[in-house]
C-alpha positions in Angstrom: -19.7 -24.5 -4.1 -20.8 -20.9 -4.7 -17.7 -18.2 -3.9 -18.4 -14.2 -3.9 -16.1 -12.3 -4.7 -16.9 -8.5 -3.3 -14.2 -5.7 -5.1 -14.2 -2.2 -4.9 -12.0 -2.0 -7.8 -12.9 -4.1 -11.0 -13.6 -1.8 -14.2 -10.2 -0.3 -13.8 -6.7 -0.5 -15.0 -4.6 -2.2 -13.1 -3.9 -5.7 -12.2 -6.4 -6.6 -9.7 -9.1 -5.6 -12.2 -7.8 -7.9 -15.0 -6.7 -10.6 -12.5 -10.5 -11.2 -11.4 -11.8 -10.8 -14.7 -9.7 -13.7 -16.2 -11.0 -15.5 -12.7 -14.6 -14.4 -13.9 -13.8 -16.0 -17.3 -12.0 -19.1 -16.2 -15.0 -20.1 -13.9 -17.2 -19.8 -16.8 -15.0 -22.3 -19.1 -14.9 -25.0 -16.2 -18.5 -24.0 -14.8 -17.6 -23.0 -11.5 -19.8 -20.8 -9.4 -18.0 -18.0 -8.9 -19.3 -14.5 -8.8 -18.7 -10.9 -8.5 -20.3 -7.9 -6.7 -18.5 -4.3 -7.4 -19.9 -0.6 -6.9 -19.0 1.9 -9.6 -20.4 4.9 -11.8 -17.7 3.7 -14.7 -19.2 2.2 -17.7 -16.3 0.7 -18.9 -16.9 -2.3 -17.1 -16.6 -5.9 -19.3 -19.8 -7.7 -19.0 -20.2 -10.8 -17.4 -23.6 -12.7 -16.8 -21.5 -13.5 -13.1 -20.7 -10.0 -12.4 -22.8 -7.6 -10.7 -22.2 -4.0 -11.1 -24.0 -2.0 -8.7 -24.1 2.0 -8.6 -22.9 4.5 -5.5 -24.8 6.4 -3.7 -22.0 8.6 -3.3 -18.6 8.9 -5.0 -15.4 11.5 -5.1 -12.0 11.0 -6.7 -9.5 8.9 -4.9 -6.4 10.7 -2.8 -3.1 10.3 -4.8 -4.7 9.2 -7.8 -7.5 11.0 -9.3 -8.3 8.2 -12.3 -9.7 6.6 -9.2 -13.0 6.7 -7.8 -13.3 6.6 -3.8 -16.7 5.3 -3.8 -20.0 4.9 -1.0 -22.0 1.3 -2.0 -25.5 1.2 -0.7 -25.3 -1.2 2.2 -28.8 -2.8 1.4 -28.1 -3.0 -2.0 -24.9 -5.2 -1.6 -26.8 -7.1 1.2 -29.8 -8.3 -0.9 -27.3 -9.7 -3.8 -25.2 -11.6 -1.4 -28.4 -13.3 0.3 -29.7 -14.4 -3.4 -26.7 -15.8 -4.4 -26.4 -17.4 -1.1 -22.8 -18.2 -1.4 -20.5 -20.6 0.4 -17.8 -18.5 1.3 -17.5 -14.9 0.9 -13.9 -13.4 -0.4 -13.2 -9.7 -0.2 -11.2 -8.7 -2.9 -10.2 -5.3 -1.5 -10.8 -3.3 2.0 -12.7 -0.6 0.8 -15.9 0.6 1.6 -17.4 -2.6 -0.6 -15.0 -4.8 0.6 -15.9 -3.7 4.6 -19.8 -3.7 3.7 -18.9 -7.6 2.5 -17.1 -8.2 5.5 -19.9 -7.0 8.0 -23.1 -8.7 5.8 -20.6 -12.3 6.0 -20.1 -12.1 10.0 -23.9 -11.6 10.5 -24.9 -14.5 8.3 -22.1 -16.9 9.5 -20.9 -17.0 5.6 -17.2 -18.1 5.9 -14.5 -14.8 5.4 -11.4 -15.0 2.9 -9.5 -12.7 1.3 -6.9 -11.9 -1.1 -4.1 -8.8 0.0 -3.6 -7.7 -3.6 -2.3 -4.3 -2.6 0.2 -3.2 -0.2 -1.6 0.0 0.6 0.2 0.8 4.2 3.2 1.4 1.5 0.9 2.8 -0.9 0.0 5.4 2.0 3.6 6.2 3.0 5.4 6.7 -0.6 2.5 9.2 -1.4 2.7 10.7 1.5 5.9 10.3 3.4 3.7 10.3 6.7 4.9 7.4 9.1 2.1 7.5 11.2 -0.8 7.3 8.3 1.3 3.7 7.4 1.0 2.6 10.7 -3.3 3.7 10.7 -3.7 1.7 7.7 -1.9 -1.3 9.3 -4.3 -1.1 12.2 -7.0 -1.2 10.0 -5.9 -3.9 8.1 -4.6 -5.8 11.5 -9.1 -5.1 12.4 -10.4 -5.9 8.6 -8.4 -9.2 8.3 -8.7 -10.6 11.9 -11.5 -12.8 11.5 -10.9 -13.7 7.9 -10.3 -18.1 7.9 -7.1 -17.3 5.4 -5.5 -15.2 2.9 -4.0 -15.7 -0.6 -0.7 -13.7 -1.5 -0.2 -12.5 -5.3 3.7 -14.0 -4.6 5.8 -15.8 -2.1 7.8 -12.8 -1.6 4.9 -10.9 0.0 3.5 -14.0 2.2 6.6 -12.7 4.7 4.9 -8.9 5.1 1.5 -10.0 5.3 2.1 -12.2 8.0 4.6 -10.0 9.7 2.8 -6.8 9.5 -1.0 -7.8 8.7 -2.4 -10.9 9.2 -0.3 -13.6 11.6 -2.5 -16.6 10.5 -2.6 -19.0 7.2 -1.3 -17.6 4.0 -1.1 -19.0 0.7 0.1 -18.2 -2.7 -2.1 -18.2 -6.0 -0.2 -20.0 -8.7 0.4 -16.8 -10.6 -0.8 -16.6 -14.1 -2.3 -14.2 -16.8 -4.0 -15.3 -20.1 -1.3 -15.4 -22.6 -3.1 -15.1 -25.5 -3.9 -11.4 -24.8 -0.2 -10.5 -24.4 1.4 -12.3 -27.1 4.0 -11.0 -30.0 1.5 -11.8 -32.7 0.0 -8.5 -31.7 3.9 -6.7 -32.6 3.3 -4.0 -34.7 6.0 -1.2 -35.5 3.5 0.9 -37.5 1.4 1.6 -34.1 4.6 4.3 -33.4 3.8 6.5 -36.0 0.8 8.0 -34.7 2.8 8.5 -31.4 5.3 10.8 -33.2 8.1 7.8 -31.8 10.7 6.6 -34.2 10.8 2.7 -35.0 13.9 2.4 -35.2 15.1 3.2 -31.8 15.4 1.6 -28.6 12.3 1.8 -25.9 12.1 1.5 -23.1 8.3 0.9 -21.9 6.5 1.2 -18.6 3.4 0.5 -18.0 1.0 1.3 -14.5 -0.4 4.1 -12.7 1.7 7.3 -13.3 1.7 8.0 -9.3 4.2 8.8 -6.6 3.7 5.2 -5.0 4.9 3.5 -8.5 8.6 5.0 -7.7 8.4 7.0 -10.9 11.0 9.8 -9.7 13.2 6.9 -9.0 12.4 5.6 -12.9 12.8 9.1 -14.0 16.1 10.7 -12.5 18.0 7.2 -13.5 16.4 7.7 -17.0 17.8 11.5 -16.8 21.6 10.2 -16.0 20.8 7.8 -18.6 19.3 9.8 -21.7 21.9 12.9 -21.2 25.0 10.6 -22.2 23.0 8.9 -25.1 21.1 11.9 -26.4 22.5 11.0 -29.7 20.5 7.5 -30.1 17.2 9.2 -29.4 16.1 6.1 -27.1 12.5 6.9 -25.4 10.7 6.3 -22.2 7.1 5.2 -23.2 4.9 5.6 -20.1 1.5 3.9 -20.1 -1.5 4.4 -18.0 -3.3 7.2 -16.1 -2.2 9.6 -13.1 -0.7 13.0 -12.7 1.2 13.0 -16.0 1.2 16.9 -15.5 3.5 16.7 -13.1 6.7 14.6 -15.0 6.1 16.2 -17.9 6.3 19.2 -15.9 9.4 18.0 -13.8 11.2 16.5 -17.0 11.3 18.1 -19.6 12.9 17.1 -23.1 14.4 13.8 -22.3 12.4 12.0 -24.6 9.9 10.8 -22.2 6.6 10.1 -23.8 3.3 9.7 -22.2 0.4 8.1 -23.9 -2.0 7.9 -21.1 -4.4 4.9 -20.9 -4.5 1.8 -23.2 -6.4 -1.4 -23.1 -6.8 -4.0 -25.2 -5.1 -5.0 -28.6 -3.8 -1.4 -28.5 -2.0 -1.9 -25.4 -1.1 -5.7 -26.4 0.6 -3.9 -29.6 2.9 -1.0 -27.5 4.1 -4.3 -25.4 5.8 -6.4 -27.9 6.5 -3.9 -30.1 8.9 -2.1 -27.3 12.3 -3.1 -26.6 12.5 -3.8 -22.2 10.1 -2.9 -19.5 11.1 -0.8 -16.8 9.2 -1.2 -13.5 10.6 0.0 -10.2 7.9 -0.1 -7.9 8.4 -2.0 -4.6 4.5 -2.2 -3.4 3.5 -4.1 -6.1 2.2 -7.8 -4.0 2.9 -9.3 -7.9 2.7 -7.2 -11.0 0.8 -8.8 -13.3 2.5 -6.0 -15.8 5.5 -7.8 -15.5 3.8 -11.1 -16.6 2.0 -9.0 -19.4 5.4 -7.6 -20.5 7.0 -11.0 -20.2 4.2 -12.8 -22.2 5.0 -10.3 -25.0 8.7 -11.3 -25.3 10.0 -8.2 -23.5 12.3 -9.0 -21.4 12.2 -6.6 -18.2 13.6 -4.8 -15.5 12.1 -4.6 -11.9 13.3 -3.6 -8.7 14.8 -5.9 -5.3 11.9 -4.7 -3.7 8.0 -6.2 -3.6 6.5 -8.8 -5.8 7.7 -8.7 -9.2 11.5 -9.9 -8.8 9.5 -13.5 -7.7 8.1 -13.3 -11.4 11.9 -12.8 -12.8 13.4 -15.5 -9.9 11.1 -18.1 -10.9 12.4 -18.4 -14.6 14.7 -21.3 -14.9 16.5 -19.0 -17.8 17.3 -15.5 -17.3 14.4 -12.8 -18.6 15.6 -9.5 -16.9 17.5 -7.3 -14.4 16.9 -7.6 -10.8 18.4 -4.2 -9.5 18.1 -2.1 -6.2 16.4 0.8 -5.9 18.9 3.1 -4.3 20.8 3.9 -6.9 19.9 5.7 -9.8 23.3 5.3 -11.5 22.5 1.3 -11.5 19.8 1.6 -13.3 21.1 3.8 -15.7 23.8 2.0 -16.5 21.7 -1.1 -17.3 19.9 1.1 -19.6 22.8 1.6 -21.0 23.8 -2.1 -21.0 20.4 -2.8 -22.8 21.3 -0.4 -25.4 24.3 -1.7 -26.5 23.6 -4.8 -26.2 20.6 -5.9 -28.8 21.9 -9.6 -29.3 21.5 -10.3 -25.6 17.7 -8.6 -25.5 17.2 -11.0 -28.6 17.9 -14.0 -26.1 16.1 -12.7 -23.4 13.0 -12.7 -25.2 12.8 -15.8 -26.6 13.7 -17.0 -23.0 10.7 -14.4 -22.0 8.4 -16.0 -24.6 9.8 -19.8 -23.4 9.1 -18.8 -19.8 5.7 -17.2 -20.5 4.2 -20.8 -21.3 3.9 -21.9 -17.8 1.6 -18.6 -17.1 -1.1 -21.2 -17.1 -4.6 -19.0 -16.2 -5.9 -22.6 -15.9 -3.7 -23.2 -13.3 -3.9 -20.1 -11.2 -7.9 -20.6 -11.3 -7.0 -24.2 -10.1 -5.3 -22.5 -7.0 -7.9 -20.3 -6.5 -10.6 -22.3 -6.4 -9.1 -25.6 -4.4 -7.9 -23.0 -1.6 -11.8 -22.0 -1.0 -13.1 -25.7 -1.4 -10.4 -27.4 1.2 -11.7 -24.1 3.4 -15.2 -26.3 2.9 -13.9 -29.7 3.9 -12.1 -28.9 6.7 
């Protein structure tokens, strides 16, 4: 069985870049035929003898979040490398411009449509933009891209519910989540990597990581942080914010609250600031998963996410406690579990080597498994 996987995101940060290249990787360890077609003018992209990076023909910098490219494939381009591979089903990754070009060339060669709703981007649209009406465009759109697709695959259980509520009304599924642990693991810890950062070792911090945009609920992050840092001044705890976006704008907005941006990170380097910080924050509530969470979670931090979206599945599935599930209207709430964090390091010592415990059934293995029987029962039905 041959499966195509057509992306318009896949040399970038975030999670659906990372999750399909550990899906690139995984094929390749149990020779599967699995490939990838993108379109970018990046050349940051991992190579892969499986992936196939083609150029734009025109490009400009995505809405909301300018680390982004918004980007124009060449139709005939895409076309030609999905007839040689001559795959058995087609899967569109996301519903860009690549992702729609995918779409069109499989309904004119009769190549079998699926699909995997890795971003909730009718939120995405409204928390940047607080317009109603462009939420309910992108849910017509979605409603048209997805109609003829045979199923999709949810990131979590949680968001199986909005997809077929508010997208898609057919069959669902859930891939068995999973990241590849030993890229987040505490062997990488490190309490030197601060110095160059100007951040104190010995104090508490607090560590997000994501894009540094309005959809993320970062105000939210930041005002609780602000009730937070002004009664504990004294212990110096920081706010370590990873990845790219307008980090003009917060540093602007917040000033002198110990709130330190250190823009984007891959790698060891990135592997290092997780295990060497103290709990993750992450309030977003459009994230379908947040394979941060896992990241944060493989490192032995134990985290904090919001009642909202995707990642409080990651937390609920533990069969030991790894974090704070907490709502997202109330900054005090948060602050005061900051607070609870800080006082309470014997506790954080638990929940990490409950993280660490928990972070063994992360099986990449598995989640390709789920992957890749979805597509072939498609096949033998």
């Amino acid at each position: 069985m041959k499966v195509c996987i057509v992306t318009d995101t896949f040399c970038d940060l975030n999670g659906v870049s990372r999750f399909l290249n550990d899906m690139l990787d995984e094929a390749t360890l149990q020779n599967k035929q699995l490939y990838v077609i993108t379109v970018t003018a990046k050349h940051r992209c991992k190579q892969h003898p499986n992936s196939f990076i083609l150029q734009p023909v025109w490009k400009m910098e995505m809405p909301f979040y300018k680390e982004l490219d918004f980007v124009v494939p060449s139709y005939t381009q895409i076309k030609e490398k999905i007839l040689t591979l001559n795959p058995d089903i087609m899967h569109i990754s996301t519903p860009g411009v690549a992702g729609l070009y995918g779409r069109l060339i499989a309904k004119k060669y009769n190549i079998p449509l699926v699909g995997t709703y890795h971003t909730d981007f009718p939120m995405y649209v409204y928390k940047n933009t607080k317009l109603n009406m462009l939420k309910k465009i992108t849910q017509t759109y979605l409603r048209w891209f997805y109609k003829d697709f045979r199923f999709l695959l949810s990131r979590s259980n949680e968001y199986i519910k909005i997809i077929q509520q508010d997208i898609y009304h057919r069959e669902v599924h859930t891939i068995h989540p999973g990241i590849n642990i030993q890229n987040f693991h505490p062997k990488y810890k490190n309490m030197d990597i601060w110095s160059q950062y100007h951040i104190q070792q010995d104090r508490m911090k607090f560590l997000y990581v994501g894009r540094v945009t309005n959809e993320k609920n970062l105000d939210f992050l930041f005002e609780a942080w602000k009730i937070f840092y002004t009664k504990h001044e004294k212990h110096s705890p920081y706010l370590i914010i990873v990845g790219e976006g307008n980090i003009t704008k917060y540093q602007k907005n917040y000033p002198n609250l110990n709130i330190k941006f250190l823009g984007r990170k891959i790698n060891q380097e990135l592997a290092t600031i997780y295990t060497s910080s103290d709990i993750f924050a992450f309030p977003s509530t459009t994230d379908t998963l947040g394979q941060v969470v896992f990241e944060a979670i493989a490192s032995g931090l134990p985290v904090l996410v919001s009642n909202i979206g995707g990642p409080q599945t990651i937390v609920n599935r533990s069969s030991k406690q790894v974090g704070f599930i907490n709502s997202i209207q109330n900054h005090q709430e948060w602050a005061d579990l900051f607070e609870y964090c800080l006082h309470n390091p014997q506790i954080l010592q638990q929940l990490t080597k409950n993280c660490l415990e928990y972070s063994q059934t992360f099986s990449i293995s598995k989640s390709f498994l789920s992957f890749w029987q979805s597509h072939t029962k498609l096949l033998q039905r």
